[in-house]
Structure formats: structure tokens, C-alpha cells
N, C-alpha and C positions, 0 to 999 in steps of 0.2 A: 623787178629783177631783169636783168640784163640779156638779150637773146644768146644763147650759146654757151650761158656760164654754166647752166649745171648739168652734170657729164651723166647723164642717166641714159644704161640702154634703152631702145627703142623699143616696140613691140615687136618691130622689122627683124630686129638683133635678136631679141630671147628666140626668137622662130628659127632663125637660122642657126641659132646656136641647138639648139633643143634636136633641131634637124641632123647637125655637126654628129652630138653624142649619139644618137642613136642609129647614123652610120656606121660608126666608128663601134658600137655592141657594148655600150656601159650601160645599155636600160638593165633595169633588175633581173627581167626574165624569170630562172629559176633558182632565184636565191633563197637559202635558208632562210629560216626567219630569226636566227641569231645575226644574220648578215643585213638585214632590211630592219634592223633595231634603231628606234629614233624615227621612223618615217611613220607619218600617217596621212590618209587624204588630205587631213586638213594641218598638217603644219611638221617644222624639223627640229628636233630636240638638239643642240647641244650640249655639253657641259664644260662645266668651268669651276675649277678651286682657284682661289685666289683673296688676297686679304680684305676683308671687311671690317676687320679690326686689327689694331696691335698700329707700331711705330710705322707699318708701310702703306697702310689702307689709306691715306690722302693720295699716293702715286697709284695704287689700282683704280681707286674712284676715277681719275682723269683717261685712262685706259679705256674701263668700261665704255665711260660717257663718250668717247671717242668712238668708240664701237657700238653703242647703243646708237649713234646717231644715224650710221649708214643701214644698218637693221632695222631699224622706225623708217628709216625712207622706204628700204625694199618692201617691208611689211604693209605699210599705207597703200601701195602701188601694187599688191595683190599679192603679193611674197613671192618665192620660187617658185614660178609653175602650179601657182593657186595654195602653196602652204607658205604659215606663216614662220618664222623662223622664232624657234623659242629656246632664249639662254637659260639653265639652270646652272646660280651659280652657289656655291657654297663655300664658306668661309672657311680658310688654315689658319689665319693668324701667322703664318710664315714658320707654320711649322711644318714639315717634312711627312711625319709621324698622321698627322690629323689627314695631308695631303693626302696620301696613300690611301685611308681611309676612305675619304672623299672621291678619289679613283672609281676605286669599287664600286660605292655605292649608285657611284652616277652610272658606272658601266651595268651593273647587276640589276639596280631597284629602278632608276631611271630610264636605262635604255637608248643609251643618248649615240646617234650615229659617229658623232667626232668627239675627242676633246679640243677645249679651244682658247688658245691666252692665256693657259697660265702665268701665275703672275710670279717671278723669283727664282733661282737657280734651284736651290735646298725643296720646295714643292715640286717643280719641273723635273726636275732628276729622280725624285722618290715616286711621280707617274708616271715615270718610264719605263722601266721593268715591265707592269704591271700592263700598259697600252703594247708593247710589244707583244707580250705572252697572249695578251688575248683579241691584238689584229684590229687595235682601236687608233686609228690616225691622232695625232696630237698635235695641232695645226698653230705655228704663230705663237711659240709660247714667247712670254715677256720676260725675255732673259735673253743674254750673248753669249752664253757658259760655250767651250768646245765640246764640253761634252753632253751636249746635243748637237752636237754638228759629226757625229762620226760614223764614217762613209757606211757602216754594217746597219746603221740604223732603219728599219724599213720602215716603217710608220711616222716618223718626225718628220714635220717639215718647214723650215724658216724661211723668210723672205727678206733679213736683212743683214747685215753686216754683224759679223760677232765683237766680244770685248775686245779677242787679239787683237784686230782690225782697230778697234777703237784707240787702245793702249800705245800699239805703234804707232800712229798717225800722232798721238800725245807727244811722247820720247822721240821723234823726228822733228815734229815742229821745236821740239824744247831744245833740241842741237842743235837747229838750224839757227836760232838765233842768239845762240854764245852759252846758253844756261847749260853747265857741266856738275852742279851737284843737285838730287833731287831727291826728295822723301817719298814714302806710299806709307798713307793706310789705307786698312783693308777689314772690311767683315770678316770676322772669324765665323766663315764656315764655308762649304766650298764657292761661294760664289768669288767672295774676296778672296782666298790664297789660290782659286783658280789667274784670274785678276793679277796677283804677284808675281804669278811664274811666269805671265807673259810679258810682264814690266822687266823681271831679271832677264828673259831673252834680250828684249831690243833693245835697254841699255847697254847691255854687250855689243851689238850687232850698231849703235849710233856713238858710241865711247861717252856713255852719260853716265858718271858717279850714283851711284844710288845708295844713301850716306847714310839713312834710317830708316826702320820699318815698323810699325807699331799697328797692333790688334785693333778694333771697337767693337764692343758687344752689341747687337741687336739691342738689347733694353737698354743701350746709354752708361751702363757701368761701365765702371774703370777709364772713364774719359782721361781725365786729370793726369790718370801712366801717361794715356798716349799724348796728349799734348806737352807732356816732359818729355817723353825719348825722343819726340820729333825736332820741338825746339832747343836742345841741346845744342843740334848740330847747324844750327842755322842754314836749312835747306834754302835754296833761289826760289824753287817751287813745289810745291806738294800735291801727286796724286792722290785723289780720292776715292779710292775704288767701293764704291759702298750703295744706296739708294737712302730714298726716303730722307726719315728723322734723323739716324745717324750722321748723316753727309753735311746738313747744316748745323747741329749739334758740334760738329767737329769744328768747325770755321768759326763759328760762335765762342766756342772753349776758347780758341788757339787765340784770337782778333781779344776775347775778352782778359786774356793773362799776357797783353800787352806784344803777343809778336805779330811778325808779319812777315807774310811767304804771298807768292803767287800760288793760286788754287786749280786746279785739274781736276776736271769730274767726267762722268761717264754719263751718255744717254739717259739711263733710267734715270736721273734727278731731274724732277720737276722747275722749271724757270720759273711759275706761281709760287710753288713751295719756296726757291731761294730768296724772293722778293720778300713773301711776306715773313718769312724768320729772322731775315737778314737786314730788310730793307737797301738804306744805301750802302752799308757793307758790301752786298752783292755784288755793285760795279768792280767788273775787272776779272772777276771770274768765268773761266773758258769752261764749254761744257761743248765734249764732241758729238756730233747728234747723226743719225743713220737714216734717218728720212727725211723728206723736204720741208720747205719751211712751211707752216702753219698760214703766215701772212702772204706766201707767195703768191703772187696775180699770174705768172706766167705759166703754172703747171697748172695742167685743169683740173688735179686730184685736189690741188690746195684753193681751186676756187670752188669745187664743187663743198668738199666741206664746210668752206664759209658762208655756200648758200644754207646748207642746213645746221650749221651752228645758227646761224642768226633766225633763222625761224622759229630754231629752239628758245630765242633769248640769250643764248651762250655770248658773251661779248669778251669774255679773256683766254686767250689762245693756246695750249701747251703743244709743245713736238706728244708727250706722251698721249696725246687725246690722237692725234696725226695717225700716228703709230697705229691706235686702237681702230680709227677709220679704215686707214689701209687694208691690216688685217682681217676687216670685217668684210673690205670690198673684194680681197682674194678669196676669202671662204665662198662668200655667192658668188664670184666667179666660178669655182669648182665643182660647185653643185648644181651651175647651171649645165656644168659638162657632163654631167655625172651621171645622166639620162632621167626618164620622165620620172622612176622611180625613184631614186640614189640610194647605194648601199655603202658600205664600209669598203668594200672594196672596188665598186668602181669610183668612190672616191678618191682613193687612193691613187686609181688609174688617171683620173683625169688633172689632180694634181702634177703626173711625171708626166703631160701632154704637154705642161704649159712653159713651153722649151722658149719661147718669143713672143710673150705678151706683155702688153701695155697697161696697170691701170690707173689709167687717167696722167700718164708720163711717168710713171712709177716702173719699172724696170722688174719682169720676174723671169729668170732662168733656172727651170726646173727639169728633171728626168727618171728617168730609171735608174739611174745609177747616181744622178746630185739631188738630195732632196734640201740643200741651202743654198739660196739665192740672197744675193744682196752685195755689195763692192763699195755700196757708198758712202763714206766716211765725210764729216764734213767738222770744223773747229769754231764756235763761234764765242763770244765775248759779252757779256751783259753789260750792257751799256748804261747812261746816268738814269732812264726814264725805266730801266725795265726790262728795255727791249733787248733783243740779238742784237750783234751788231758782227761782220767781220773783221 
């Protein structure tokens, strides 16, 4: 291993951070014991709904494992402050319903200090109510909806660029270089018609035609509509607004009943998943991504991972595994702040501290009053082997 590549605090670090919180009054002191829920001497409960099954559970598997890997590093290395960090996750199948559920059980029967990653708009949205009402943080969920991103929100908190951000950055490049008519489809259900309204803004706002719109159901019915309403109008290119199976299902439909459009996808689609459904069809499809690159040598979040992907044997790379990394290295950030004890609410506190921090070149501005950070939008292109390419 290479001296300096991988970005693990120091013993030096935890001390002085550990020192930081407990100037600053986030130890537990005299917390309830509904407030100190999830903590014990020997380790930190999380919880997590997210798909383990159904058409999305290949994109939460690379999340996890993304985030399992910097959790297995902190844990191996003595975990926070001598506990180990333990994820309880439990499946929705990406339903809502089941989500909510799941909520509960992890806040009631578990006890879990945070919620953490969930995985999808329609989950994420149906544990928010319920994380609100009852003062349980919901850290990093795996979604860009706006509506986790609003300002009233006191317990959400994201670290990356939403789909708005995503969408625009799409429909400007797509002006920029001459393309004036374009399709979306979209999941029928709030993730995707969230997704459309922010396409119908900045086609407006870039003077870009938006000539068809067509539905995809989660389970893959009614494909065959939407690749008739789209191809009708012979779009330049077509967003995607969707995850998972749906997204290559769609490309697959469209490429296999003989047309052809340039493709637009959003972060959540796996670049493994498009490969391996798609193969060489893939090349040429843009997918706009919100965190750095997986292969990059120059940010040490992206070499620290690939020291512990490869330990793991991990040898193929997604942005969603990145993602899951990230996220897992802000949560031990937070709890490192969050004092000797950690509760729900100094966790919370120590999340709006982290107004100018690094991790590992990853950019987080957070406060009392912003609890979404994140700006960075980036457009890449699946090139002939695979790979990103700009």
C-alpha cells in the first residue's frame, strides 16, 4: 500500500475531535433515555429501510456495500470511541407503505439513534413524517427528491446535489449544444413526476422543446405505451428520470423496436447495471453523477476507498458504492462530534456544526438553518470499455 493513500483519522484526530465535542456541550449528560436510544457501551445502532428485493435491490446492494466498506474500516479500528457501529437494515421492496412501517419498528422495537440511507424517493418521503414527529435524524437518504430538501425540515439532512441540480445541468448541456427537442420518461410515482417538473422548469428557462412525456411503472408494465409515445416524436434525446431496472428496461425496449435517441439518466443508475443489461449499447449514454469519481487518484476520499474496496476484493467500481462510502464517512464524522456519549440530539447538533468540512476533498456545508449541502453536478458518458468518460 502506498504511504499516504489512505485517509484514516489518526488516534491524534479522534482525541482532539472527542476534545472539540465535549467543549462545545454535545456529551449526553442528562439525557433522556428516549434521547440516548441506539447507544450502548459497546456499539451504535442505526437503521435503514431500503430495497432488498424487488426491481431496485441491485442499486441499494452497491450503496450498502459502498457504505459497508467505510463502517467495516471504522469498526475493525475500534469503532467510534470504542462502539461498534451496527446497521439494521430492513427491506420495503420500494414500497412506501412497508417503508413507514419499517420506520417505526426501527425507531420503537430497535431503538436505533439515526435513520440512515434510505434508499428511493416514495420510502424517503413516507419516513419523514414519522422521523420528524418523533426527533429521529434521517441522515443521507439515497434520493435527490426536493422534497427532502425543505428549509422547515429539522431532522433531514443531505450532503449532495438534488435531481433539480441534476436535471438542469442535463437541459443546459442539451442547449448548449444545438439539441432543441427532447422526451422524459419518468416513474410514476413521486420520484419521477417530481423529476418532470423540474425538466418542464428548465426547458423553459434553456428554450428546449419538450415534445413527449411518458409514464414507466416500477414492475416494467406498460413499457411498450411508453416506447410508442416517445418514439412517435422522434426526440434528439431522451431523459430518464427513473433508477434501477426500469432505466435499462427502457433503453433496451426503445434500441430493441428499432429507434434511436440519445439517452439522459440521473445519478441513481448504476454504470455496472448499464453494462451488464445493455452491454455495448450502453456506449454513449450520459449519466449526471453528484459525487467524485470512484477511479479518481487525485481526491483522497476516492483513493481511500479503493484502498478498502481492494482489500475487500471489490475490483468493479460504481459512483453508487462512492455515494454509500461518503455517506457512511459523514455519519462517523458526526458522531465523532456528537460527544463521548451521542444522542439524537446532539447529533443533530453536531451535524449543523459542520459548516466547513472536508471529507477526504468531499465538500460538506451544513448549519442550523441549511441542512442540504452538496453543488456538485458533473455529466459523464459511458465510453466503448465501460468506463466514464467526459
Amino acid at each position: 500500500m502506498a504511504a499516504g493513500v489512505q485517509c484514516v483519522p489518526s488516534a491524534g484526530v479522534v482525541r482532539r475531535r472527542t476534545a472539540l465535542a465535549m467543549a462545545l456541550g454535545w456529551a449526553a449528560g442528562s439525557a433522556t433515555a428516549q434521547d440516548i436510544a441506539g447507544v450502548t457501551d459497546s456499539e451504535i445502532v442505526i437503521g435503514q429501510s431500503c430495497q432488498l428485493s424487488g426491481p431496485l435491490a441491485a442499486l441499494t446492494s452497491e450503496v450498502r456495500q459502498g457504505a459497508s466498506l467505510y463502517f467495516d474500516h471504522v469498526n475493525a479500528s475500534g469503532g467510534v470511541r470504542g462502539r461498534k457501529i451496527r446497521v439494521v437494515a430492513i427491506d420495503d421492496a420500494y414500497d412506501p407503505t412497508k417503508a413507514a412501517e419499517n420506520t417505526r419498528k426501527l425507531i420503537d422495537e430497535d431503538k436505533v439513534i439515526a435513520l440512515f440511507q434510505y434508499a428511493g424517493t416514495p420510502p424517503s418521503l413516507a419516513a419523514l413524517p414519522i422521523a420528524e414527529e418523533r426527533g429521529v435524524p434521517l441522515i443521507a437518504p439515497f434520493t435527490g427528491t426536493d422534497g427532502l430538501r425543505q428549509a422547515g425540515s429539522r431532522y433531514v439532512f443531505n450532503i449532495k446535489a438534488g435531481y433539480a441540480a441534476e436535471l438542469d445541468a442535463t437541459v443546459k448541456q442539451l442547449a448548449s449544444v444545438g439539441i432543441t427537442h427532447i422526451a422524459a420518461v419518468y416513474l410514476n410515482n413521486p420520484f419521477g413526476t417530481g423529476g418532470l417538473a423540474s425538466v418542464k422548469t428548465s426547458v423553459q428557462a434553456h428554450k428546449v422543446g419538450l415534445v413527449a412525456q411518458a409514464p414507466l411503472e416500477v414492475d416494467g408494465s406498460k413499457m411498450a405505451e411508453a416506447v410508442a409515445t416517445v418514439a412517435k416524436t422522434s426526440p434528439q434525446a431522451i431523459i430518464v428520470i427513473s433508477a434501477g431496472k426500469p432505466s435499462v428496461d427502457f433503453v433496451d425496449a426503445y434500441l430493441a423496436a428499432g429507434h434511436r435517441s440519445a439517452f439522459y439518466m440521473l445519478s441513481v443508475i448504476s454504470n455496472a447495471q448499464l453494462v451488464k443489461a445493455l452491454g455495448e449499447r450502453a456506449r454513449g449514454i450520459v449519466v449526471s453523477q453528484v459525487v467524485p469519481s470512484p477511479w479518481n487518484q487525485s481526491m483522497p476520499v476516492s483513493r481511500e476507498f479503493q484502498v478498502l474496496a481492494k482489500a475487500k476484493g471489490i475490483t468493479e467500481y460504481t459512483f453508487s458504492q462512492m455515494e454509500g462510502f461518503i455517506s457512511a464517512k459523514f455519519l462517523v464524522e458526526a458522531l465523532l462530534r456528537a460527544g463521548t456519549k451521542p444522542t439524537r440530539a446532539a447529533l443533530v447538533q453536531a451535524m449543523e456544526s459542520m459548516k466547513n468540512v472536508s471529507l477526504g476533498g468531499y465538500p460538506v456545508e451544513l448549519s442550523a438553518t441549511q441542512h442540504s449541502s452538496g453543488k456538485f453536478v458533473d455529466l459523464l458518458m459511458m465510453g466503448r470499455d465501460g468506463k466514464f468518460t467526459k
